[in-house]
C-alpha atoms as a printed R data frame, in Angstrom:
    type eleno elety resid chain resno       x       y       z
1   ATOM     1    CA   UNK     A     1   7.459  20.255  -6.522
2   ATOM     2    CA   UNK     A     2   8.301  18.733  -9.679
3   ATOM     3    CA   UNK     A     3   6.461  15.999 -11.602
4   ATOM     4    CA   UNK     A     4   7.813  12.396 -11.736
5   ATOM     5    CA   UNK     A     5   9.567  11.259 -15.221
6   ATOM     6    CA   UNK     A     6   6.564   9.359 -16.726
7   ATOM     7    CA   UNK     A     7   8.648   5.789 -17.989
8   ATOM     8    CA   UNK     A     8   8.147   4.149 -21.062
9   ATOM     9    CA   UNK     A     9   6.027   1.580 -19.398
10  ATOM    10    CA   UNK     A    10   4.081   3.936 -16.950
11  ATOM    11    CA   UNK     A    11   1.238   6.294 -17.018
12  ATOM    12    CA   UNK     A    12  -0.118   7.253 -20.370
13  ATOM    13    CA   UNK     A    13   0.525   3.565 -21.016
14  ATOM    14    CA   UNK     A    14  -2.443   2.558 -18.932
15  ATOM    15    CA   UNK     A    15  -5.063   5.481 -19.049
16  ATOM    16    CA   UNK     A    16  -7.550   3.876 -17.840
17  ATOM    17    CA   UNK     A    17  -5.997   4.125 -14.285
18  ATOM    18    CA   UNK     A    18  -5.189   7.346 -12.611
19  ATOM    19    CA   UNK     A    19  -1.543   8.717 -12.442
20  ATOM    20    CA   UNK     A    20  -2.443   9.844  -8.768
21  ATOM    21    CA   UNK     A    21  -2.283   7.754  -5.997
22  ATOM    22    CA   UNK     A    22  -1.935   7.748  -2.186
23  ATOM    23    CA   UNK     A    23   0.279   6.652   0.526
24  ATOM    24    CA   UNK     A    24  -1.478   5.856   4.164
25  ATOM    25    CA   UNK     A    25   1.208   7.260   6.336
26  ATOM    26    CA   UNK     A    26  -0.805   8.420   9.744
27  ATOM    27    CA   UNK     A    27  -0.434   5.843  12.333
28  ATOM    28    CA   UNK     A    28   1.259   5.731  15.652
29  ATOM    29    CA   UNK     A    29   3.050   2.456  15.182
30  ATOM    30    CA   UNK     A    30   2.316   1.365  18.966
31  ATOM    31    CA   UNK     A    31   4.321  -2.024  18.425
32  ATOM    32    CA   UNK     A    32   7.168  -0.695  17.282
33  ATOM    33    CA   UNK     A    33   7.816   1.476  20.156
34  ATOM    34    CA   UNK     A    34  10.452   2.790  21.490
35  ATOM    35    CA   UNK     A    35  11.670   3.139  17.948
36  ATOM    36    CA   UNK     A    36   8.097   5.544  17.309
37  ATOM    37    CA   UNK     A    37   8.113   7.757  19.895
38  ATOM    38    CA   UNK     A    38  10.198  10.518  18.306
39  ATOM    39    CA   UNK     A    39   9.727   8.907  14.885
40  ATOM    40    CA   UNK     A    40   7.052   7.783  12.718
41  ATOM    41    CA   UNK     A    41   7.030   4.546  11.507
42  ATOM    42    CA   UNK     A    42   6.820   5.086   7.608
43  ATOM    43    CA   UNK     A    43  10.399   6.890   8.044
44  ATOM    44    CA   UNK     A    44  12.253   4.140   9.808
45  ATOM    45    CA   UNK     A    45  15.106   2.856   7.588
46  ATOM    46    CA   UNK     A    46  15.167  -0.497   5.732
47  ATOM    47    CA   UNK     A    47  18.344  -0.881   3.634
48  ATOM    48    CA   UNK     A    48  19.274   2.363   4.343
49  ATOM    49    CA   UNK     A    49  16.446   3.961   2.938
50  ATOM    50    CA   UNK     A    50  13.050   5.548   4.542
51  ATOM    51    CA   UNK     A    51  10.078   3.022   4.450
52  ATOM    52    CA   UNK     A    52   8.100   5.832   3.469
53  ATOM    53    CA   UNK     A    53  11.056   6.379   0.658
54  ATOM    54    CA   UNK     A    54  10.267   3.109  -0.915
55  ATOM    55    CA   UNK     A    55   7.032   3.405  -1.392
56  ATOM    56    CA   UNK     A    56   7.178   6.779  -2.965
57  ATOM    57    CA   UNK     A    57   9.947   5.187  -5.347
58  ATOM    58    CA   UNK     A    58   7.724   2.534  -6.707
59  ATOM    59    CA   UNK     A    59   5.086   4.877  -7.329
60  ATOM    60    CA   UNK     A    60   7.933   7.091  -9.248
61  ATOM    61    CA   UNK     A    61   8.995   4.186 -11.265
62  ATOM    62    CA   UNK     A    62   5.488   3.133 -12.224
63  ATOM    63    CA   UNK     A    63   5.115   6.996 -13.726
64  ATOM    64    CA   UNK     A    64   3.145   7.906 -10.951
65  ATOM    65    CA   UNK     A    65   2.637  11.682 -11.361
66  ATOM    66    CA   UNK     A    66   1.062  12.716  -7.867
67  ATOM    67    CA   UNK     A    67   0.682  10.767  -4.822
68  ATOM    68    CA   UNK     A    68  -1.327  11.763  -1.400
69  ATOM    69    CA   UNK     A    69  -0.004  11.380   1.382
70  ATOM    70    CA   UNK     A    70  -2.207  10.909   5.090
71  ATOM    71    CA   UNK     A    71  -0.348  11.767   8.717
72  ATOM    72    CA   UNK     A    72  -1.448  12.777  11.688
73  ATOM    73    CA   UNK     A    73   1.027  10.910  14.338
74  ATOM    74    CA   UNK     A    74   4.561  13.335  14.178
75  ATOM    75    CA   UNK     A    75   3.336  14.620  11.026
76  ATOM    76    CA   UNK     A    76   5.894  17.167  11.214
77  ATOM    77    CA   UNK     A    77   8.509  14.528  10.692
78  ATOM    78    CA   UNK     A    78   6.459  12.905   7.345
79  ATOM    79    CA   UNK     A    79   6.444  17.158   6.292
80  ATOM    80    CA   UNK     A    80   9.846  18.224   7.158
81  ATOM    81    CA   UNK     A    81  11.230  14.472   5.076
82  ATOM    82    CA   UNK     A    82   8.916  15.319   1.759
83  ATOM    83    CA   UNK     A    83  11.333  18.214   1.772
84  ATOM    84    CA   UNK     A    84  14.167  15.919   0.463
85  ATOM    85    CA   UNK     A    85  12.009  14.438  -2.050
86  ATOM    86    CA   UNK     A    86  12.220  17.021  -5.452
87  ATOM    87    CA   UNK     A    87  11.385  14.676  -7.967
88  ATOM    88    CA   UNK     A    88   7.588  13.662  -7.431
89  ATOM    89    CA   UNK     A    89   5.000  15.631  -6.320
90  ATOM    90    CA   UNK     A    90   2.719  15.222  -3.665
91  ATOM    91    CA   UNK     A    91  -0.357  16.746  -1.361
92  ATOM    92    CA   UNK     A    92  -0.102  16.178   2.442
93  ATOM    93    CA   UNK     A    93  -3.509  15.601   4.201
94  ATOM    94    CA   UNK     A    94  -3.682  16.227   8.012
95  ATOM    95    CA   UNK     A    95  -5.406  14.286  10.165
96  ATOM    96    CA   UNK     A    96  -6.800  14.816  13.461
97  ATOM    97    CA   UNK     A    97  -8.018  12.841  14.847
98  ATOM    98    CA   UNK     A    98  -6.964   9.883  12.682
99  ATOM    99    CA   UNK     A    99  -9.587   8.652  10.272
100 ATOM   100    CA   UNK     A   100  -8.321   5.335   9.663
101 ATOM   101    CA   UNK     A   101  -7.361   3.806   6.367
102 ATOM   102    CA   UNK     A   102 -10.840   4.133   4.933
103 ATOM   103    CA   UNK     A   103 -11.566   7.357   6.243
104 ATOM   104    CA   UNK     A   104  -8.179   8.659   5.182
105 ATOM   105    CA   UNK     A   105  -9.010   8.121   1.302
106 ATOM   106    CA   UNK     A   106 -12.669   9.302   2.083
107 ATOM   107    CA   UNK     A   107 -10.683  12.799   3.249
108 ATOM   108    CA   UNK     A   108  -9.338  13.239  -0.378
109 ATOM   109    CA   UNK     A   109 -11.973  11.602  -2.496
110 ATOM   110    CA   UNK     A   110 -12.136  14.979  -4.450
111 ATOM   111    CA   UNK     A   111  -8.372  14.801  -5.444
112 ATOM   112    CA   UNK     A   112  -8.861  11.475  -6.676
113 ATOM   113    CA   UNK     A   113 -10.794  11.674  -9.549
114 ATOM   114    CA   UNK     A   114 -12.778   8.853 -11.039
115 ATOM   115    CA   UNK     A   115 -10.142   6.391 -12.223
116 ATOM   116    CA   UNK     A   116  -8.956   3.426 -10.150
117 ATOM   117    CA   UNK     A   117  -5.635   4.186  -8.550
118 ATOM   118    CA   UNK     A   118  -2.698   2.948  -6.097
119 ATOM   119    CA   UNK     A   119  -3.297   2.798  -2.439
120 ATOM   120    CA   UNK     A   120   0.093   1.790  -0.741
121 ATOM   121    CA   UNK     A   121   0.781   1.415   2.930
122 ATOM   122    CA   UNK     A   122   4.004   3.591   3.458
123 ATOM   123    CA   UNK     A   123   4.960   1.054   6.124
124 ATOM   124    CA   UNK     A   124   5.488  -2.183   4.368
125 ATOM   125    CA   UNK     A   125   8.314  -2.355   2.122
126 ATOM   126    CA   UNK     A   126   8.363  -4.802  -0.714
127 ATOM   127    CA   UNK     A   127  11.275  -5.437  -3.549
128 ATOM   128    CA   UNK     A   128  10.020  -6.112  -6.932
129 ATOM   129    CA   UNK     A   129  10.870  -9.590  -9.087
130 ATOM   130    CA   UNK     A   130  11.620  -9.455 -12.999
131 ATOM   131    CA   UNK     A   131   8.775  -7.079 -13.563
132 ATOM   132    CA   UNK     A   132   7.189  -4.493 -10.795
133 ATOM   133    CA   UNK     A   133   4.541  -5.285  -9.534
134 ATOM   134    CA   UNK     A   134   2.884  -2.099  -9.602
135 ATOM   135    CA   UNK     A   135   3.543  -2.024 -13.679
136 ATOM   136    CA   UNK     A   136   2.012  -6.239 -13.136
137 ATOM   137    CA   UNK     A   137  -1.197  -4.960 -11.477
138 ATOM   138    CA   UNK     A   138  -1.387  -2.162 -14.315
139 ATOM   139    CA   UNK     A   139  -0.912  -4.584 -16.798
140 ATOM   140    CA   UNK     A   140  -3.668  -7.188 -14.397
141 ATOM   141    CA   UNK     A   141  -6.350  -4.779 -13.888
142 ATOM   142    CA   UNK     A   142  -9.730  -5.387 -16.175
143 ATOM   143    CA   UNK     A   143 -12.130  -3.079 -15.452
144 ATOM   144    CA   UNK     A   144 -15.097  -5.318 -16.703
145 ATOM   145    CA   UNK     A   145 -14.978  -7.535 -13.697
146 ATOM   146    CA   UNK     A   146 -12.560  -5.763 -11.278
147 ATOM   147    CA   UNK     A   147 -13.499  -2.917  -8.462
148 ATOM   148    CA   UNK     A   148 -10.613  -3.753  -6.188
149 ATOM   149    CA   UNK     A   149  -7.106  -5.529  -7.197
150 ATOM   150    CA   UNK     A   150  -4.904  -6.726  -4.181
151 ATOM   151    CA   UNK     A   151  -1.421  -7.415  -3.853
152 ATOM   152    CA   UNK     A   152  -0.960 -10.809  -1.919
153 ATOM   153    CA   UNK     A   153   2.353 -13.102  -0.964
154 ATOM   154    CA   UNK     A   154   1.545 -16.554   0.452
155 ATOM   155    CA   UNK     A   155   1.192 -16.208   4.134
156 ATOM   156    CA   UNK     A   156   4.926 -16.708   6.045
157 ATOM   157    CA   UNK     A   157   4.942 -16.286   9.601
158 ATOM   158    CA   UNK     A   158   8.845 -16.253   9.313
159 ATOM   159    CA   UNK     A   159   8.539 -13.702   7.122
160 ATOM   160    CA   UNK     A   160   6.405 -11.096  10.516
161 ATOM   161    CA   UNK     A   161   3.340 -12.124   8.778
162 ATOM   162    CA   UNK     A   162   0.164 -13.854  10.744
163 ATOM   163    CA   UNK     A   163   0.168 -17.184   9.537
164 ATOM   164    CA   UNK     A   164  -3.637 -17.448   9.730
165 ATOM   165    CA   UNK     A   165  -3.491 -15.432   6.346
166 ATOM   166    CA   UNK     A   166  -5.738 -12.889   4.545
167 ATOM   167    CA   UNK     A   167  -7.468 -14.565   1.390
168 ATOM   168    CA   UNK     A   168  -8.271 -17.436  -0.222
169 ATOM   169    CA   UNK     A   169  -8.159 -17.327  -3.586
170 ATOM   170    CA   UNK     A   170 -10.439 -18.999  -6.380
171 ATOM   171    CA   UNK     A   171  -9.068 -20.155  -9.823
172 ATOM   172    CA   UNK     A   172  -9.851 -17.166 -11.750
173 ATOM   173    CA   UNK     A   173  -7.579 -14.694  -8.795
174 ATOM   174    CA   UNK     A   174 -11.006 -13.898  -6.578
175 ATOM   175    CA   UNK     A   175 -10.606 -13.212  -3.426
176 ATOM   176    CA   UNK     A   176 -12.436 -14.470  -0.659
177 ATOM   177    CA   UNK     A   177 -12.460 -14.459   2.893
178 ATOM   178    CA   UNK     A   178 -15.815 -14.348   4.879
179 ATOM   179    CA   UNK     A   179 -16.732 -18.125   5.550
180 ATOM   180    CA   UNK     A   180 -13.286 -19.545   4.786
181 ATOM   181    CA   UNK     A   181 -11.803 -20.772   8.041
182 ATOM   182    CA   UNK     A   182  -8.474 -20.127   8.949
183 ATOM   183    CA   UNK     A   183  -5.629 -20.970   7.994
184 ATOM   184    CA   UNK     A   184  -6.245 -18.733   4.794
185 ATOM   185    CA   UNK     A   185  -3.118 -19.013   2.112
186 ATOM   186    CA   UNK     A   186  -2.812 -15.285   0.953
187 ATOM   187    CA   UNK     A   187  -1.505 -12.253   3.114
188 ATOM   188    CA   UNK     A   188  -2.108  -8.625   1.570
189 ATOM   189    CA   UNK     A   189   0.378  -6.692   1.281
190 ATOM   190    CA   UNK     A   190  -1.180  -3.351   1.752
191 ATOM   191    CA   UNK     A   191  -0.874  -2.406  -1.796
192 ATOM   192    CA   UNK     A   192  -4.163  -1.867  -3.925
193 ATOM   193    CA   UNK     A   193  -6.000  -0.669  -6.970
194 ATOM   194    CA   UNK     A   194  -9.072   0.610  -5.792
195 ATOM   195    CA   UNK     A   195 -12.063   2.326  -7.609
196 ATOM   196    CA   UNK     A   196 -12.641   5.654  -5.687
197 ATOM   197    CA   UNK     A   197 -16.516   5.430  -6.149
198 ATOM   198    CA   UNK     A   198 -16.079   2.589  -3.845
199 ATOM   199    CA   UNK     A   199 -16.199   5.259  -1.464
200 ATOM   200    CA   UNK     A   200 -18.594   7.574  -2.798
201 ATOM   201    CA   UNK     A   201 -21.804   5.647  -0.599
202 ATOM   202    CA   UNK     A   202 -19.683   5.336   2.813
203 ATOM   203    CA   UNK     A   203 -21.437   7.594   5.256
204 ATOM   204    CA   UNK     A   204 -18.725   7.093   8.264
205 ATOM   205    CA   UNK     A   205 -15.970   9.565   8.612
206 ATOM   206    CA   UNK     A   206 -13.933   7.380  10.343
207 ATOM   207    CA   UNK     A   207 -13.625   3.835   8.826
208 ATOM   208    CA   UNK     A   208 -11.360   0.526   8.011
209 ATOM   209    CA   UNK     A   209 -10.712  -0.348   4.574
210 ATOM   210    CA   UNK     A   210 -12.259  -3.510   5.626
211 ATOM   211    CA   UNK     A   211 -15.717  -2.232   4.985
212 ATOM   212    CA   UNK     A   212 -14.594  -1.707   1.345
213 ATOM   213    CA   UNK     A   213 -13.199  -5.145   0.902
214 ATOM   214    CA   UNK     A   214 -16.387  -6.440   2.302
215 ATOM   215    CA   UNK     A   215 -18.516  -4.430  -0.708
216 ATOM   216    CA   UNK     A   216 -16.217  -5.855  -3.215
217 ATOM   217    CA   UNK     A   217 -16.057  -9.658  -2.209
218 ATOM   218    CA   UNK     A   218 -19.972  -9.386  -2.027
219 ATOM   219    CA   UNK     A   219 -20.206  -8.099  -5.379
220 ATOM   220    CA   UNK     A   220 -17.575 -10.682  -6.451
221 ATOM   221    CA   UNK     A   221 -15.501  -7.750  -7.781
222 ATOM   222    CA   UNK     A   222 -12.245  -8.314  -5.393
223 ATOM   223    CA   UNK     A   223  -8.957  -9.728  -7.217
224 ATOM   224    CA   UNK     A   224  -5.687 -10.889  -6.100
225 ATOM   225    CA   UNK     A   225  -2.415 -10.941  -7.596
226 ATOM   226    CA   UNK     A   226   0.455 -13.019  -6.029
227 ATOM   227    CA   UNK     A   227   3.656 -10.865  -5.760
228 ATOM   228    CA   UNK     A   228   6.938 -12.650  -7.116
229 ATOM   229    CA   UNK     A   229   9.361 -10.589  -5.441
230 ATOM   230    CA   UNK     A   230  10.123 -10.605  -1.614
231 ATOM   231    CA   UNK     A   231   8.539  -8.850   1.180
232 ATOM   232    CA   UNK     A   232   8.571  -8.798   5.031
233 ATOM   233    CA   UNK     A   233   6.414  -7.617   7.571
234 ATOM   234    CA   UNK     A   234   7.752  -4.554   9.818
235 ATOM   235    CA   UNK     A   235   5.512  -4.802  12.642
236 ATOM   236    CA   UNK     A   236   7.834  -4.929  15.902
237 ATOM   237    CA   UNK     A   237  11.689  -3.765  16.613
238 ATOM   238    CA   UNK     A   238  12.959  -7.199  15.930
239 ATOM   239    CA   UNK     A   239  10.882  -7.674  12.662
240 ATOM   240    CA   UNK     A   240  12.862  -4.782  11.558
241 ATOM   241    CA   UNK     A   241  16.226  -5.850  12.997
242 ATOM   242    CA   UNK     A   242  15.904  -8.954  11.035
243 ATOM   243    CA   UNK     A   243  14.622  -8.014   7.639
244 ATOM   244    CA   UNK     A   244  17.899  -5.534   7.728
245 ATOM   245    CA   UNK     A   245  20.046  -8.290   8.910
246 ATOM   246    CA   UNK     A   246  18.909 -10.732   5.800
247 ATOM   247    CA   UNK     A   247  19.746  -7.973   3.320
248 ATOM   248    CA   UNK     A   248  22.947  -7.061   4.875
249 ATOM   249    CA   UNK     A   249  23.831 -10.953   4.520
250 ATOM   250    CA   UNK     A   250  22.543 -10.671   0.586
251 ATOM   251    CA   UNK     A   251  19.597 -12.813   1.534
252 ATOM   252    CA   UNK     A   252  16.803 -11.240   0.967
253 ATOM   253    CA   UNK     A   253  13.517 -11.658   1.740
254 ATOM   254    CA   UNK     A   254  11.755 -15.185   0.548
């Protein structure tokens, strides 16, 4: 496979963060049956385009060289689709049985290297606003105080979001979460900038990224940035029948 184009404003502009990065592509999407039984979720269509699609055409945008990808449930299907994509290049890690998101990037710690880099959930699309927010969190990320960078959107339950939230979030963008009751104000958006030594001390194969957010909002270390583009939460069949219906009406996503 062929290398992305690195852009003007991508990767060597910020070498202090890795031009590799992953996509978590492996689960079985049990809410969104029917629609995942002879599909995986990552390649069901928003706009017309592969979830899975999106994601992989941030990254490209951003200069992102190489990108990871995890699947276990129809993997075949996440295989035989890479096919189509010539222009970045990527390394397909198997699962079985699934490792969950934390064990997934504990799989491929090797590949990683020792710069922080971009873990993306291939099932939740986002559009960007004036700038992307992938080149925003480039531009955000300060590696004096920062082990973990999170996108976040305030929490919309019209938008398939829990409206309990994720985060709250101090004045200088920490994160926080354990011993802040619900309703919290932030929802993640399953996009990241993560040091990979984060990892280095988990002894579990098979683990939530939750135990790494835990480490980092101990230590302080956990940031947010608040997305200013638009974003919607596929989790169910009609979540994804309406987030198509508001861009075929030129809505959008608030």
């Amino acid at each position: 496979m062929q290398d992305s184009h690195v852009t003007a404003e991508g990767w060597p502009a910020f070498p202090a963060l890795s031009d590799t990065a992953m996509i978590l592509a492996a689960g079985f999407g049990k809410r969104m049956m029917p629609l995942t039984a002879h599909q995986p979720k990552p390649l069901l269509k928003i706009a017309g385009r592969a979830m899975l699609d999106i994601a992989l055409d941030h990254l490209k945008a951003a200069g992102i060289k190489k990108v990871i990808i995890n699947a276990h449930h129809l993997a075949d299907h996440i295989a035989k689709h890479l096919e189509t994509r010539k222009d970045i290049s990527f390394f397909l890690s198997y699962e079985d049985p699934v490792l969950e998101t934390g064990g997934a990037v504990k799989k491929v710690r090797a590949l990683l290297g020792e710069r922080p880099f971009f873990l993306l959930s291939g099932d939740l699309p986002w559009f960007d606003g004036n700038e992307p927010a992938l080149i925003r969190m480039a531009k955000a990320w300060d590696g004096q105080k920062m082990d973990q960078l999170l996108l976040v959107a305030p929490a919309r339950e019209d938008r398939g979001f829990s409206a309990q939230g994720d985060f709250n979030m101090t004045e200088d963008g920490r994160l926080q979460r354990h011993g802040q009751n619900p309703p919290r104000p932030y929802t993640f958006l399953s996009v990241q900038l993560v040091c990979p030594a984060l990892y280095d001390d988990v002894t579990q194969t098979i683990f939530s990224n939750n135990l790494i957010f835990d480490k980092t909002e101990q230590t302080t270390r956990l940031f947010g940035l608040v997305h200013d583009g638009t974003c919607f939460h596929i989790g169910t069949p009609p979540d994804l029948e309406k987030a198509n219906a508001l861009i075929d009406r030129e809505q959008g996503w608030a």
